[in-house]
Steps between C-alpha positions, in 0.01 A plus 500: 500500500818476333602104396741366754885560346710234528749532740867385503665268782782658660635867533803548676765761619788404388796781630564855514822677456655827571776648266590818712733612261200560190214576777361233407237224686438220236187255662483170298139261527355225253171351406517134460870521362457826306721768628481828594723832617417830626732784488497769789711784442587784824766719519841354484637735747287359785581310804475212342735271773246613781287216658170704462555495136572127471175468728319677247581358195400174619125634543506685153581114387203320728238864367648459151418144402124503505531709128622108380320330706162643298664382179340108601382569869586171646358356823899447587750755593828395575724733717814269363802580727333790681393474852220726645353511805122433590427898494636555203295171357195567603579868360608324103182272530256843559701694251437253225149425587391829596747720249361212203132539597388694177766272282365171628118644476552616110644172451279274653757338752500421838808568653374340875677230414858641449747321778843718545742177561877561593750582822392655788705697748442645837346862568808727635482512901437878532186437241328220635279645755408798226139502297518617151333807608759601701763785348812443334764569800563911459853668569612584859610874357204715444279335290461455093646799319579376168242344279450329151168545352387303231388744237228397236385857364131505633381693788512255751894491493506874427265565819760288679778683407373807623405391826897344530669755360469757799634234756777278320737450253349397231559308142269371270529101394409435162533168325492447128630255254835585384558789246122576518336799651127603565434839451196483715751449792760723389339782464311542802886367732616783323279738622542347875880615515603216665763268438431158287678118626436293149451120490491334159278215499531250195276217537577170292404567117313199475227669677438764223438156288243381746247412242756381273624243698190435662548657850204555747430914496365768748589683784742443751517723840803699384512734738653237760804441245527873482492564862784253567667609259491872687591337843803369313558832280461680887776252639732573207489865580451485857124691564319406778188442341302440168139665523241405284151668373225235537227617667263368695170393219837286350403226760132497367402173320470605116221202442375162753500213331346247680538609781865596481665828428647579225747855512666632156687632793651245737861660537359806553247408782595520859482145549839451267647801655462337874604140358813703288581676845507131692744383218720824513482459909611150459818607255581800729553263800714274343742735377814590741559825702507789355283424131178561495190420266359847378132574616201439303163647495260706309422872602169506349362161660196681731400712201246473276542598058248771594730641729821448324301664180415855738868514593654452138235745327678767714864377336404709205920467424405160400174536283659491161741263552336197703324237231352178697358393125571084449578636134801710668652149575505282228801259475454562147694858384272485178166456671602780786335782524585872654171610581242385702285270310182626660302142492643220684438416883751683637465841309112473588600410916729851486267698353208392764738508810682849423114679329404597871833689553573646197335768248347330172768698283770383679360120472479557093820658454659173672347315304549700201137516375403151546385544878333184554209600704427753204470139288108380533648121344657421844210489740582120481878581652380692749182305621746207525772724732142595718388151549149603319518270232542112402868554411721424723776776680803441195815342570653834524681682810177745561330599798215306673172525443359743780794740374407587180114494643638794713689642220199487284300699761762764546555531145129559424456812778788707341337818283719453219332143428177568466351373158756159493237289416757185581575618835104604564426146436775327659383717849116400448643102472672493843237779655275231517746258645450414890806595710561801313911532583601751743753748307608648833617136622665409197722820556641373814743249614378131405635193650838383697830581344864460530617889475762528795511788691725698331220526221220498740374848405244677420499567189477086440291417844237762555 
């Protein structure tokens, strides 16, 4: 176990600000005195005097602090001048406890302890009877038709664009810091057709000096600030909804620690997309006639990676574009690369989840030679994604366990893999398992979801 970090004493929001005129949403916090500011950039041309966009800058301020708060995690946060209500505290307390699991774990902290202290107001009157499970208040006029949908490059938000396409008007969301570009997202939006809504996020420099100046590190459940950062992107240009790409494995603990989960995950999971939803519900009622609070919910939530992985291997538009590699991501220009690196954790999880759907040649020219179930040296990778070994699933956003067991299986039966000694091996290890997953169950629907009606198809629900 890692030695306990010591913590600072107070973090606290301090205000946000709007600047219509740039596009601009500036979100200032501090750590025990030290300041910090967080630039959001949207398009200037929005509707950036309606109510639903004033509503949702103030949650991309409440998601958007817990990157500072990690820089000392102290067992104080101070709302300062803003007032929430008891939905939307309970929500901030989860977020940073749940979305900080794998932060406060590598750091040796326990964030238990952590007391959000500031003004409280009342839940609006049309919200206070409503569960966070219940949906975001839809239209009167025909439903969702126009649609943001956060766009990462990998085949979950490809699969989802092709199931939304064919029933609504769609645009891509893609958020990047300014005057940078990642050609592992660029290339496959191209390919989609589809229109692109930019937001520029800068986060504070001092953050890129974290060891420097002597900041706590590690991961922080960034998809929440993205997502409210698409509700308020959605608001500026008026769609009805921003649908997201996290499946159903994303709400699978990545390690228990004892006794309590720990998921690389969190904002992905269903249980922050039902406490998100309560939050939005609660911002929706309180806003006059006539504005609205677009909808939120993921289209892929009852699906399992093996399932997604079937439906993108027949996207062959997409094969030589898409590039999921950690390497492809690298905040670093000098350090990123434009091919698939072929060894880390996630190169080694697409590989093993797309094998049983796709022909071995089409796997190595992907990969461009360095095919990672051709590569003996990473047994230990992928007896660590199959649960048969004494390392832990990785911190990574990969499929659970009984996933890649089924993907293994699948893999190993097709003609045009006989002799891969990895893969032969890798069956024989979870052969001998008990429960041997059932491939045909992990190809239907899985769990509840929030997919309204409109979307209720199908192609997503059968």
């Amino acid at each position: 176990m890692t030695p306990p970090a010591r913590r600072g004493d107070v973090f606290r929001y301090e205000s946000y600000e709007i600047d219509a005129d740039a596009g601009l949403l500036l979100c200032r916090y501090s750590v025990d005195g030290r300041q910090f500011e967080e630039r959001i950039t949207l398009d200037p041309a929005g509707q950036w005097d309606s109510p639903s966009v004033t509503a949702a800058a103030r949650l991309v301020f409440l998601l958007a602090g817990v990157s500072y708060y990690k820089t000392a995690a102290p067992p104080v946060i101070d709302l300062g001048q803003l007032a929430v209500t008891g939905c939307e505290r309970d929500f901030l307390r989860e977020y940073y406890l749940e979305g900080l699991g794998e932060f406060a774990f590598r750091n040796g902290i326990d964030l238990s302890d952590v007391r959000i202290e500031g003004p409280s107001v009342p839940a609006p009157a049309a919200a206070a009877g409503r569960g966070r499970n219940d949906r975001v208040p839809q239209r009167a006029g025909g439903g969702i038709r126009r649609v943001l949908v956060p766009f990462g490059g990998g085949i979950d938000s490809i699969v989802t664009v092709e199931l939304i396409r064919h029933r609504a008007e769609a645009a891509l969301f893609i958020v990047n810091r300014p005057g940078d570009r990642f050609d592992a997202i660029e290339r496959p939006a191209a390919v989609t057709g589809l229109p692109i809504v930019r937001a520029g996020r800068q986060i504070d420099p001092q953050l890129l000096r974290s060891r420097e100046l002597g900041f706590l590190n590690g991961h922080v459940p960034v998809t929440g600030i993205l997502s409210a950062i698409a509700v308020m992107a959605a608001s500026l240009a008026a769609y009805n909804a921003v649908v997201m790409s996290n499946e159903w494995s994303a709400s699978v603990a990545t390690i228990q620690v004892g006794g309590r989960a720990i998921n690389h995950q969190y904002s992905k999971s269903a249980a922050f997309e039902a406490a998100f939803r309560g939050v939005l519900a609660e911002a929706a009622a309180a806003l006059p006639d006539g504005h609205e609070i677009p909808d939120y919910f993921s289209a892929l939530r009852p699906r399992t990676e093996l399932w997604i992985a079937e439906q993108f291997a027949r996207m062959e538009q997409y094969h030589s574009t898409f590039r999921s590699c950690n390497r492809a991501f690298h905040i670093d220009k000098s350090q990123r690369l434009d091919h698939w690196c072929g060894q880390c954790d996630k190169c080694c999880f697409i590989d093993l989840i797309l094998a049983p759907f796709l022909p071995v040649t089409e796997l190595e020219r992907i990969f461009g030679g360095q095919e990672p179930l051709a590569d003996p040296s990473l047994a230990p990778r992928f007896r660590a994604l199959l649960g048969t070994s004494d390392v832990s699933k990785p911190f990574e956003c990969v499929g659970e366990v009984n996933e890649c067991r089924a993907a293994t299986l699948l893999a190993a039966r097709r003609p045009d893999r006989a002799g891969c000694k990895l893969l032969e091996e890798l069956a024989a290890d979870v052969t001998i398992l008990p429960g041997t997953p059932s491939t045909e169950g992990l190809l239907r629907p899985v769990g509840e979801h929030f997919i309204p009606a409109a979307y209720a198809t199908e192609d997503v629900l059968a």
